[in-house]
DRENMIRO-851314 format. One record per residue (C-alpha): residue number from 0; residue in one letter; x, y, z. Coordinates in Angstrom, 1 decimal, padded with zeros to 4 digits. Example, Ala and Ser with C-alpha at 12.3 -4.5 7.8 and 13.67 -1.06 7.14 Angstrom:
# DRENMIRO-851314
seq=0 type=A east=012.3 north=-004.5 up=007.8
seq=1 type=S east=013.7 north=-001.1 up=007.1
This chain:
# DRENMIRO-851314
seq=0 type=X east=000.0 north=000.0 up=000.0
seq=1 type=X east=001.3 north=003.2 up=-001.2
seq=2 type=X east=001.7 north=006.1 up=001.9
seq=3 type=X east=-000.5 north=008.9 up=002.5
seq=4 type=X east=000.5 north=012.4 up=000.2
seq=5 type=X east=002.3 north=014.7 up=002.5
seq=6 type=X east=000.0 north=016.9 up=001.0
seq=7 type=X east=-002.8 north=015.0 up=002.5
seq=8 type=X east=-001.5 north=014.7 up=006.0
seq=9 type=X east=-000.9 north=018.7 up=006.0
seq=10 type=X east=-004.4 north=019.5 up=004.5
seq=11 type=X east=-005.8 north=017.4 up=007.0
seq=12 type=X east=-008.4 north=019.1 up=009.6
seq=13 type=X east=-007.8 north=022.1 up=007.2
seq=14 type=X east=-011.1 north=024.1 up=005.8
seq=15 type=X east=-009.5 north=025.9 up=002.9
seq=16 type=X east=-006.9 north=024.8 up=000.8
seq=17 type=X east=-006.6 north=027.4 up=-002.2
seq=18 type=X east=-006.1 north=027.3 up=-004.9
seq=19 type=X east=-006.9 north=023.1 up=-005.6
seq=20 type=X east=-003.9 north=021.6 up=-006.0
seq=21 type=X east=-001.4 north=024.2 up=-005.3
seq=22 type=X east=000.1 north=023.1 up=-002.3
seq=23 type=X east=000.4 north=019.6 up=-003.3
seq=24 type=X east=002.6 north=021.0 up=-006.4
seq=25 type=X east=004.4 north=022.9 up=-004.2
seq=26 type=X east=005.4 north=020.0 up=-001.6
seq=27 type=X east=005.9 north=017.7 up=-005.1
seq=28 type=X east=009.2 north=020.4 up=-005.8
seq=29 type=X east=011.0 north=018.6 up=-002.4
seq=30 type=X east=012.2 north=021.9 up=-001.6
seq=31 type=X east=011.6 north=023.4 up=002.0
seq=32 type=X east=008.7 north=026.4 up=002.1
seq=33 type=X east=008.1 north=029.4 up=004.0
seq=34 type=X east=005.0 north=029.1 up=005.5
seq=35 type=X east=003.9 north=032.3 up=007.3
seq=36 type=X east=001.5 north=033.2 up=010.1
seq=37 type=X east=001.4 north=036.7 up=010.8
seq=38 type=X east=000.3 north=037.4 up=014.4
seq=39 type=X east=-001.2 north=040.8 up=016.0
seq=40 type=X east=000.0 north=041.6 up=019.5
seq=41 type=X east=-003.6 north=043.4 up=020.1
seq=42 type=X east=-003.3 north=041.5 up=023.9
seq=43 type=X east=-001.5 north=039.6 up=026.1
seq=44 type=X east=-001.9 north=036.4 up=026.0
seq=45 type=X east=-002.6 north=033.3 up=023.7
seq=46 type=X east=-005.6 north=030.8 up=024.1
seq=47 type=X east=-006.2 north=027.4 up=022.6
seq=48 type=X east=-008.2 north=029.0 up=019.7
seq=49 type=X east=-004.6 north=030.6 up=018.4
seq=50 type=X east=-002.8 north=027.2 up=019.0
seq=51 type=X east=-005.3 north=025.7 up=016.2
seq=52 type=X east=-003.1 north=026.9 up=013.7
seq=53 type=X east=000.6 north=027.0 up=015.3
seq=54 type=X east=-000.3 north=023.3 up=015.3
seq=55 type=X east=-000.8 north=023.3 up=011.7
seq=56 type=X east=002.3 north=025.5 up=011.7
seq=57 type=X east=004.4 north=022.8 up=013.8
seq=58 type=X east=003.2 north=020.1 up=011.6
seq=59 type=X east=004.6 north=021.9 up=008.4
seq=60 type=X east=008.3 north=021.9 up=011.0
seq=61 type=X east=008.4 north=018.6 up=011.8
seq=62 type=X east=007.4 north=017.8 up=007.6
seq=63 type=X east=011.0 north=020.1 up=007.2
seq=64 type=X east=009.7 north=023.3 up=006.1
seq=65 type=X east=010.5 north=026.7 up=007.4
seq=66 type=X east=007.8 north=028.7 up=009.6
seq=67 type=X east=007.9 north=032.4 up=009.6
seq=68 type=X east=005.9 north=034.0 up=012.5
seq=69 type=X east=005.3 north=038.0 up=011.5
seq=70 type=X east=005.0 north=039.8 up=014.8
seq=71 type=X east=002.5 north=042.7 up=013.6
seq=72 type=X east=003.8 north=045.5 up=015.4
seq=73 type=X east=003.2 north=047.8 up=013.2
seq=74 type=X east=-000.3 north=046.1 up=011.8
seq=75 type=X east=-001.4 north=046.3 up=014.9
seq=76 type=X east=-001.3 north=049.8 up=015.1
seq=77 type=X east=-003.9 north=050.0 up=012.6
seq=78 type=X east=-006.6 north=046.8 up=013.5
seq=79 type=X east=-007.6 north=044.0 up=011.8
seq=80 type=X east=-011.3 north=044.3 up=010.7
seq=81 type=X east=-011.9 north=040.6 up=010.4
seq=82 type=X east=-014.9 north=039.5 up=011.8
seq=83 type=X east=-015.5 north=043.0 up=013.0
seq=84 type=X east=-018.8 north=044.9 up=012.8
seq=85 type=X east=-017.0 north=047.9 up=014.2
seq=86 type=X east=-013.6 north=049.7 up=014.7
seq=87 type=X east=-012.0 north=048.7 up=017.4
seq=88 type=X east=-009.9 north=050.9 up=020.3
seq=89 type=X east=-006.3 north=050.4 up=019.3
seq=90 type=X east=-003.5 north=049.0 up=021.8
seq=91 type=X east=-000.5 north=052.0 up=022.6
seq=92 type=X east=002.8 north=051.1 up=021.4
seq=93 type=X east=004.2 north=050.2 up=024.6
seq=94 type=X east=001.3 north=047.5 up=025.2
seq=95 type=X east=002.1 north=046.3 up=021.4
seq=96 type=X east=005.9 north=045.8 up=022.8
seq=97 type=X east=005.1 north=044.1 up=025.9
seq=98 type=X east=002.6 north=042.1 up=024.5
seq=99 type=X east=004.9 north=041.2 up=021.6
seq=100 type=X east=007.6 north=039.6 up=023.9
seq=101 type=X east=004.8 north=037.7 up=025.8
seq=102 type=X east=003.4 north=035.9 up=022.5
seq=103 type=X east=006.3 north=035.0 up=021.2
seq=104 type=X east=007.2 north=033.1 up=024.3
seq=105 type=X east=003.9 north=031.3 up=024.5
seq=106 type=X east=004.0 north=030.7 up=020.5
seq=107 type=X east=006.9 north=028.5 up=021.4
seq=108 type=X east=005.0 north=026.0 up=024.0
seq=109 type=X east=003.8 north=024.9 up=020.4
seq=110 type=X east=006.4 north=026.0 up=017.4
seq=111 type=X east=010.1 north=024.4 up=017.4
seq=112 type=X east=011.9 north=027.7 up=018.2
seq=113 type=X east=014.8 north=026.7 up=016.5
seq=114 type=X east=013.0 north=025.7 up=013.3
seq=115 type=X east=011.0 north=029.5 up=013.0
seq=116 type=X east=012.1 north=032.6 up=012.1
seq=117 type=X east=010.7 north=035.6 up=014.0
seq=118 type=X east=010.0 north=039.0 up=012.0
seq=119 type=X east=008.4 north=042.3 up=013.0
seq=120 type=X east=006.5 north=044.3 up=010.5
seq=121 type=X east=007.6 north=047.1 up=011.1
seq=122 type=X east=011.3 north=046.1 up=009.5
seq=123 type=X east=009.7 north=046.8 up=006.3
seq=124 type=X east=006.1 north=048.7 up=006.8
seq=125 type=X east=007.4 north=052.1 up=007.8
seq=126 type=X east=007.7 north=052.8 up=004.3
seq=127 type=X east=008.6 north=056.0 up=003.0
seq=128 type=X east=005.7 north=058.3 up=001.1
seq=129 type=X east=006.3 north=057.5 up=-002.0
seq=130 type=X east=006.8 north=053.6 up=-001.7
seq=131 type=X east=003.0 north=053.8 up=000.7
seq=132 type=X east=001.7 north=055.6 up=-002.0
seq=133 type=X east=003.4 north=052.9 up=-004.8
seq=134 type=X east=001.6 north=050.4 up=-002.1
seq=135 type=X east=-001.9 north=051.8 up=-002.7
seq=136 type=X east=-001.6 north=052.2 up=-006.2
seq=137 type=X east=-001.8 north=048.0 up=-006.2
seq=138 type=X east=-005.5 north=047.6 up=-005.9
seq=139 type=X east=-009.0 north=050.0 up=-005.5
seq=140 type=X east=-011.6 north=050.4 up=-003.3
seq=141 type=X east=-013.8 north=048.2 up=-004.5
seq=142 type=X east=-011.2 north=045.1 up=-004.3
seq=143 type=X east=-011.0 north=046.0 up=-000.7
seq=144 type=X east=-014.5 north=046.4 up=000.4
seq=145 type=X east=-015.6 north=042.8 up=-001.0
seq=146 type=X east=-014.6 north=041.5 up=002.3
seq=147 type=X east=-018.0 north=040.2 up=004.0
seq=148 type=X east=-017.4 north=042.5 up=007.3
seq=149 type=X east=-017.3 north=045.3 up=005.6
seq=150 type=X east=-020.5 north=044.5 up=003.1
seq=151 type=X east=-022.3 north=043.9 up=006.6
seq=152 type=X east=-021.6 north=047.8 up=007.5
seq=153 type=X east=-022.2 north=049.2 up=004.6
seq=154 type=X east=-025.5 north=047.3 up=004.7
seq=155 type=X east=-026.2 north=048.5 up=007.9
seq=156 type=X east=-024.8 north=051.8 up=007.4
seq=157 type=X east=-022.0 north=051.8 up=010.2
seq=158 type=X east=-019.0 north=053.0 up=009.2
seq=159 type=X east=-016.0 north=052.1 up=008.0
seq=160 type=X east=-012.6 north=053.7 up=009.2
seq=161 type=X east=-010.3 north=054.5 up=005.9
seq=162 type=X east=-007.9 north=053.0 up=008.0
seq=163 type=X east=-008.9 north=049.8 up=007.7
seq=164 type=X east=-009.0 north=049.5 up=004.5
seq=165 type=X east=-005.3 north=049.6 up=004.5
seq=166 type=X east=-004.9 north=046.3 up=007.0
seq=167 type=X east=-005.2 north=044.0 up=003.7
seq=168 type=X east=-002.7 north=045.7 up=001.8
seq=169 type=X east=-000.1 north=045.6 up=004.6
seq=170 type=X east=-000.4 north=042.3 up=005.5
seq=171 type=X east=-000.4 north=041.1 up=002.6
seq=172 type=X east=002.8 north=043.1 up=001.7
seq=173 type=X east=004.7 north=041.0 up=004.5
seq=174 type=X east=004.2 north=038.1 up=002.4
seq=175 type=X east=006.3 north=040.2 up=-000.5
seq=176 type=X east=008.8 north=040.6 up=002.6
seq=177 type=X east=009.4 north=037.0 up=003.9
seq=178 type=X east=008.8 north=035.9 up=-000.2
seq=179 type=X east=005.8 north=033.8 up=001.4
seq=180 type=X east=005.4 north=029.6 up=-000.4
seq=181 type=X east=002.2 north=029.3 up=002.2
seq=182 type=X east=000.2 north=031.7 up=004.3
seq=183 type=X east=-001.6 north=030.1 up=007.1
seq=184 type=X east=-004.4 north=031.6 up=009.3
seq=185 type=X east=-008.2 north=030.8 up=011.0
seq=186 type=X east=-011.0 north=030.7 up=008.7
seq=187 type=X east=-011.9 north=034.8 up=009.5
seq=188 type=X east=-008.6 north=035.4 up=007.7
seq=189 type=X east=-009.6 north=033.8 up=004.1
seq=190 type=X east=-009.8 north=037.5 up=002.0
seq=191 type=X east=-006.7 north=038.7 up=003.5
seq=192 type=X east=-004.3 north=035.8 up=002.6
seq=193 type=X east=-006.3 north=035.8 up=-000.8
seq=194 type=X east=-005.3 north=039.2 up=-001.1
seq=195 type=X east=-002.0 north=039.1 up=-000.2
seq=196 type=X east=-001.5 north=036.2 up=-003.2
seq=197 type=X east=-002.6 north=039.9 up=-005.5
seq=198 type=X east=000.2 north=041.9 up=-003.4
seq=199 type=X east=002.8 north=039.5 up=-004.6
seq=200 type=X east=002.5 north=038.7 up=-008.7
seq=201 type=X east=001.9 north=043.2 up=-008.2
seq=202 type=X east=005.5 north=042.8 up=-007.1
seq=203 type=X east=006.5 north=039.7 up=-009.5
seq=204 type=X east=006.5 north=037.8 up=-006.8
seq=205 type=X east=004.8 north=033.8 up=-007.4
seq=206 type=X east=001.4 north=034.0 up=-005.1
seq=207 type=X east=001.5 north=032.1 up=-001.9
seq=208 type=X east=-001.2 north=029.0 up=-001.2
seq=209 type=X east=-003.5 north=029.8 up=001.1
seq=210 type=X east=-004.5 north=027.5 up=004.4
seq=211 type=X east=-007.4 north=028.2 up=006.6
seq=212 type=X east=-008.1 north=026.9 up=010.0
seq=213 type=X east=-011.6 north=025.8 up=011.9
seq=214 type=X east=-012.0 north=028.7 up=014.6
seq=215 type=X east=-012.2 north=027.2 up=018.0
seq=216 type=X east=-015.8 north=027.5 up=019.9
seq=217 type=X east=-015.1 north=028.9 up=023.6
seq=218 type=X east=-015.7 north=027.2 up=026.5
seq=219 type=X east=-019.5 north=028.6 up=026.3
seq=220 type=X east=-019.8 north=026.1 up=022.9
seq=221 type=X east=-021.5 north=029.2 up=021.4
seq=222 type=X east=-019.1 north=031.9 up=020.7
seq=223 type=X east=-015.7 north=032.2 up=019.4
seq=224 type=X east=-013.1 north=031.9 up=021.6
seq=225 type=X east=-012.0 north=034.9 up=022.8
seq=226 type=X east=-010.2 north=036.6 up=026.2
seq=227 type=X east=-012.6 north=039.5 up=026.2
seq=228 type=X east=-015.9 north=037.4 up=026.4
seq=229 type=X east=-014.2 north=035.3 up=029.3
seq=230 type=X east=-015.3 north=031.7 up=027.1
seq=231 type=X east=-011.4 north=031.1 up=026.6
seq=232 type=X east=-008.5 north=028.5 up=028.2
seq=233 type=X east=-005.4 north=030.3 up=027.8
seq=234 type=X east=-002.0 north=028.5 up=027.3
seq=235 type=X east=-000.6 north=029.8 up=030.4
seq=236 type=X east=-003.1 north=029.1 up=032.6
seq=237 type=X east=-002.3 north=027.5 up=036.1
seq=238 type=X east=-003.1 north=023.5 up=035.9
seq=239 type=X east=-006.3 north=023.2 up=038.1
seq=240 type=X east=-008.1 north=026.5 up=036.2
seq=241 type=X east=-006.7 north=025.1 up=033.0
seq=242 type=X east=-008.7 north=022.0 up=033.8
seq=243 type=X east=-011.5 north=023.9 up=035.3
seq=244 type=X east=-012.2 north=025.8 up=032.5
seq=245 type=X east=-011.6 north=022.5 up=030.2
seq=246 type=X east=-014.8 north=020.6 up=032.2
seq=247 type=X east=-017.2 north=023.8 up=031.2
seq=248 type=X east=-017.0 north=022.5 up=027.4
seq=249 type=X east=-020.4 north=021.0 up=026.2
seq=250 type=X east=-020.4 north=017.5 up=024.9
seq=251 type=X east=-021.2 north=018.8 up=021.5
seq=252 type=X east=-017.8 north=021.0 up=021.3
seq=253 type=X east=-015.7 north=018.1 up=022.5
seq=254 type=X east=-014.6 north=016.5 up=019.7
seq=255 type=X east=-013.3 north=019.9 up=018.0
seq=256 type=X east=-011.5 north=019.8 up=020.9
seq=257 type=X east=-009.7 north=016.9 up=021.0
seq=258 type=X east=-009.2 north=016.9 up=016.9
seq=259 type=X east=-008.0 north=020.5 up=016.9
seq=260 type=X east=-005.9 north=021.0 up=019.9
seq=261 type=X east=-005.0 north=017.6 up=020.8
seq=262 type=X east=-004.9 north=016.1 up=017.2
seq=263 type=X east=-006.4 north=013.2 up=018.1
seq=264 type=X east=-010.1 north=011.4 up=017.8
seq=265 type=X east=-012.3 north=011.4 up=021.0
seq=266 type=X east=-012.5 north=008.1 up=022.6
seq=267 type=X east=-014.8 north=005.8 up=021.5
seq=268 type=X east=-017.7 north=004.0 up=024.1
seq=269 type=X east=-016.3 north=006.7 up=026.8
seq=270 type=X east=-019.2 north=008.0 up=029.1
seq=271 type=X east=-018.8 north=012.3 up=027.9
seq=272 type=X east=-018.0 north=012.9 up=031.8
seq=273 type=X east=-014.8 north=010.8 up=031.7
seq=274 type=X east=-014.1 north=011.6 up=028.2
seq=275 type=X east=-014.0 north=015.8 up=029.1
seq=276 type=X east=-011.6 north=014.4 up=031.9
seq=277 type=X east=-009.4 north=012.7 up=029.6
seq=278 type=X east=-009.7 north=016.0 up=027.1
seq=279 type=X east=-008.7 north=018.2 up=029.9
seq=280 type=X east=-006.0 north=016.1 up=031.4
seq=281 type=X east=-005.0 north=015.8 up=027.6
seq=282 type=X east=-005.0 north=019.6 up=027.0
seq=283 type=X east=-002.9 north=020.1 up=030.5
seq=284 type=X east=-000.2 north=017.6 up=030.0
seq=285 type=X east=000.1 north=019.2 up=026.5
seq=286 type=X east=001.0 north=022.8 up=028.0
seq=287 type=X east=002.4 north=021.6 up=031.2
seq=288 type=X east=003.3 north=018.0 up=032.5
seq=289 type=X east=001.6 north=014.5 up=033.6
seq=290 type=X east=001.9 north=015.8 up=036.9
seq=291 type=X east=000.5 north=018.8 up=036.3
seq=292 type=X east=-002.3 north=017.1 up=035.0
seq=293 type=X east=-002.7 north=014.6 up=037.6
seq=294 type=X east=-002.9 north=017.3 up=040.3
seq=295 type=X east=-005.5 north=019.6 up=038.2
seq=296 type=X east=-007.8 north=016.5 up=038.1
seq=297 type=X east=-007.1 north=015.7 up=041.9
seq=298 type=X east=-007.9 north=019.2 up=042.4
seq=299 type=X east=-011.2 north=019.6 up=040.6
seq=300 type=X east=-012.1 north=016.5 up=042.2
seq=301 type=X east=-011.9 north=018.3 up=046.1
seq=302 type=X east=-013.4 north=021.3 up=045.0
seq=303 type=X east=-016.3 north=019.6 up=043.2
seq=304 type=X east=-016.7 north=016.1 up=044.0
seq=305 type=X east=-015.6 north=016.1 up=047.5
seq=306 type=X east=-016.8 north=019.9 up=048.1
seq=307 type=X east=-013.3 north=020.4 up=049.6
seq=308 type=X east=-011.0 north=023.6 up=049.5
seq=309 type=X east=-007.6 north=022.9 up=047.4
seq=310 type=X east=-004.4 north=021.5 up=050.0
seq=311 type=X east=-002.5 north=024.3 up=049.6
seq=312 type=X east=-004.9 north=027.7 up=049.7
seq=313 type=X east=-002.7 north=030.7 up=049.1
seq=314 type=X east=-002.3 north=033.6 up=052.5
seq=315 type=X east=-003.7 north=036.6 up=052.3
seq=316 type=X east=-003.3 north=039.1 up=055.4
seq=317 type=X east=-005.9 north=041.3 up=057.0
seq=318 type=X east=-004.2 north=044.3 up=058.2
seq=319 type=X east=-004.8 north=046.6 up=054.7
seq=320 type=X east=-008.4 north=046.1 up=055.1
seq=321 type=X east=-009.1 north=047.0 up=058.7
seq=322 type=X east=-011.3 north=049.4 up=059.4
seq=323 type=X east=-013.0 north=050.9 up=063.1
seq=324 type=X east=-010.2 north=051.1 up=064.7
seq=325 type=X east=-008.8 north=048.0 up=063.3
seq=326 type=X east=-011.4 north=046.1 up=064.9
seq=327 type=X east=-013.3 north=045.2 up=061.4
seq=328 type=X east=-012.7 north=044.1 up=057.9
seq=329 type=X east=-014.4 north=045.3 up=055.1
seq=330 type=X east=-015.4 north=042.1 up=053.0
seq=331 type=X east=-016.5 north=043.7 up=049.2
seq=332 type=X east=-012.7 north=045.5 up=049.3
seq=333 type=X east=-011.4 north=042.8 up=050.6
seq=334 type=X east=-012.5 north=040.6 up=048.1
seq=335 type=X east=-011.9 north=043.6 up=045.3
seq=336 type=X east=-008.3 north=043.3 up=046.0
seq=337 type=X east=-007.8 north=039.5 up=046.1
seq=338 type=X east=-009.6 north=038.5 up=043.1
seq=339 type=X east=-010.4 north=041.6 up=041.2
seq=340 type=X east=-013.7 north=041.8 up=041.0
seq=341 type=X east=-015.4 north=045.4 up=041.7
seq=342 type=X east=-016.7 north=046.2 up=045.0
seq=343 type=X east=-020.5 north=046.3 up=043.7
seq=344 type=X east=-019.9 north=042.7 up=042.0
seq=345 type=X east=-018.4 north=041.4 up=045.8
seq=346 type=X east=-021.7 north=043.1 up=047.0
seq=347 type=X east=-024.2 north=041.6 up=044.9
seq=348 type=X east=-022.2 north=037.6 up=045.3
seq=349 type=X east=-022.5 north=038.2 up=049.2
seq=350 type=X east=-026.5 north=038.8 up=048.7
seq=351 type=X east=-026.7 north=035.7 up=046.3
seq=352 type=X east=-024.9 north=033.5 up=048.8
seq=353 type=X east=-021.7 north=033.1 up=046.3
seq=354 type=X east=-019.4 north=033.7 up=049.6
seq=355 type=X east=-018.3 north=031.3 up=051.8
seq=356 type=X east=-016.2 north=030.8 up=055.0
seq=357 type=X east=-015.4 north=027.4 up=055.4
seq=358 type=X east=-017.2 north=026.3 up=052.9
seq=359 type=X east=-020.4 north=028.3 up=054.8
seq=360 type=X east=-022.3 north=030.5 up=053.0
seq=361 type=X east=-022.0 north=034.1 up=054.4
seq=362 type=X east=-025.5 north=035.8 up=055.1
seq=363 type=X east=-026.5 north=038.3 up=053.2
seq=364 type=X east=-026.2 north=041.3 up=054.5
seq=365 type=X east=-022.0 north=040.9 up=056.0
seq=366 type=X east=-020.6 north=043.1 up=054.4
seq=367 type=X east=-018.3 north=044.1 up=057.4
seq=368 type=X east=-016.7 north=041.4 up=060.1
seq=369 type=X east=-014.3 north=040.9 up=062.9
seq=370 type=X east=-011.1 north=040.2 up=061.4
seq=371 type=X east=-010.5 north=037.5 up=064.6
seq=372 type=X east=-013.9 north=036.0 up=062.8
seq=373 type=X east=-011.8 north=035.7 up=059.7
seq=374 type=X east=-008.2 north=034.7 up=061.1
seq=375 type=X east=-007.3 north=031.3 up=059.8
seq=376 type=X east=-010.7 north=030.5 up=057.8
seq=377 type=X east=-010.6 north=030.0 up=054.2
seq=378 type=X east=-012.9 north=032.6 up=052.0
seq=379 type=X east=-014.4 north=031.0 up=048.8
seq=380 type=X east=-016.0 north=033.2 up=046.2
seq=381 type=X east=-017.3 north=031.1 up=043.5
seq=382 type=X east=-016.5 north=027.6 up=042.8
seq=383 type=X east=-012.5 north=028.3 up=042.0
seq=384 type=X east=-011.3 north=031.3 up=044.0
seq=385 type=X east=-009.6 north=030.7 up=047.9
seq=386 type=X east=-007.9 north=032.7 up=049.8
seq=387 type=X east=-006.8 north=031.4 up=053.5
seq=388 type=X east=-007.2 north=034.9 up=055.7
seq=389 type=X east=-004.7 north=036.0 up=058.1
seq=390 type=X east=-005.3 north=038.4 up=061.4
seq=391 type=X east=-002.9 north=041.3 up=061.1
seq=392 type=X east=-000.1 north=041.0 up=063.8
């Protein structure tokens, strides 16, 4: 039996694979590729919905080709509209810097560092006027505004930064920068990495294939995942919230789990319960240990099977808080400070009986309490936040 194309085993989970053929005549030549991903430092941190693709991007290492991972420092001064039915506020340069160094770092809990080269945008996008203007003279309006996001504002008659319409141009010039073979991204990306194949033959550059990726569903199994609608695991995560979070995903999401993040098929005759277990164990080993994993399980099984707190509950000390002549604490700044939440939202969880000491539920109504009521006793607030309180000395 002859083996499986290499073209095959890359395609595979893959949604788009443009134009037919392409790829395959490109991995037929034997010669390594540049595969690029371009990434937007817009926020800190990176969840399992980005590592759907630096998967991808590891598979096309370990086949022998070359990644190239744009840091869009410079893109990301002007915003991505994809999947946007408005502008968004842009991040400052100095949170584009710091949040450049923190990707990278987490990019490589999936990428072979040694096997990717690293480039920032802005090596070649602070152009001079007349090679911007030489830019813009590649394509027209009408080219850009085919994009589906932007039809949807124009039919609703919201508006459309000029801006923007300079994101597909730009990043689609990197790829005439790193001379891109393939161009890889989530499925909210296809008419950019189109595009960018019409940026290079404008520069007699050979167009780029095109890749696109499933977008991961958040942990809500409705949404896309994202940090700023809280439905998101993120690759840094501690173990026992990694799982935690991991054991919120509905039954029906599973499988895109484990195919898309762990590469593998759900397990077959597995009750869902002990299946999730095995996905979220799967998805903590694969950003931390076995360990790790063994001790986030044993950890969401005190908290909600045995209804315990966790073994090791971290301090927190009372004396900040103390009020009436150091007699008192004041529990909604209390609980502001340690898990940073607003003082209203520690109100209204008190009132709903989302507090406990002990694993008691606090009354409503205490909203102030003898800190020797408090010294030693473990305050819960939710199902996953401890704190062990400590009488000032």
């Amino acid at each position: 039996m002859s083996a499986e194309p290499a073209s095959s085993n890359l395609e595979r989970n893959a949604v788009d694979v443009l134009p037919a053929g392409m790829l395959e005549d490109q991995l037929a030549t034997g010669r390594p590729l540049r595969v690029k991903l371009g990434i937007d430092p817009t926020t800190p941190d990176i969840h399992l919905g980005h590592t759907v693709v630096l998967e991808k991007l590891r598979e096309f290492q370990e086949a022998g080709h070359r990644v190239v991972l744009i840091v869009g420092d410079f893109t990301a001064r002007v915003g991505d509209p994809s999947g946007r039915s408005a502008q968004r506020p842009l991040p400052t340069p100095e949170e584009i810097e710091v949040n450049a160094a923190t990707y990278q770092e987490q990019a490589f809990k999936v990428l072979d560092r040694d096997r990717t080269e690293v480039r920032f945008n802005s090596e070649w996008l602070r152009m001079a006027p007349e090679e911007l203007l030489g830019l813009l003279a590649q394509t027209t309006v009408a080219r850009l505004i085919e994009r589906d996001d932007f039809q949807k504002r124009l039919a609703a008659g919201a508006p459309i930064a000029a801006l923007e319409l300079l994101y597909p141009l730009l990043q689609g010039y990197d790829s005439v920068a790193v001379e891109a073979d393939v161009e890889l991204g989530g499925t909210d990306q296809k008419f950019n990495l189109l595009f960018g194949r019409d940026v290079q033959s404008a520069y007699g550059q050979k167009p780029q294939s095109v890749l696109t990726m499933p977008i991961l569903v958040g942990i809500d199994g409705v949404r896309k995942m994202s940090k700023s609608l809280g439905n998101y695991v993120g690759v840094t995560d501690e173990p026992g919230e990694m799982f935690g979070k991991t054991m919120r995903v509905p039954d029906t999401a599973m499988p895109d789990y484990y195919r898309l993040v762990l590469g593998s098929e759900p397990p077959q005759g597995m009750a869902p319960n002990e299946a999730k277990r095995a996905l979220a164990r799967g998805i903590v080993e694969r950003f931390h240990d076995a360990a790790a994993a063994r001790g986030a399980e044993e950890h969401f099984n005190r908290l909600f099977v045995e209804r315990q707190a966790p073994e090791d509950v971290e301090e927190a000390g009372l004396g900040p808080y103390l009020g009436n002549g150091g007699e008192t604490v004041h529990l909604p700044r209390l609980m502001s400070d340690l898990f940073g939440i607003s003082s209203s939202e520690a109100r209204r969880l008190i009132e709903q009986g989302g507090v406990k000491l002990d694993g008691e539920a606090l009354p409503s109504g205490s909203l102030d309490m003898p800190q020797m009521a408090l010294d030693g006793r473990v305050l819960q607030v939710g199902k996953r936040r401890f704190r062990r309180l400590r009488a000032a000395a």
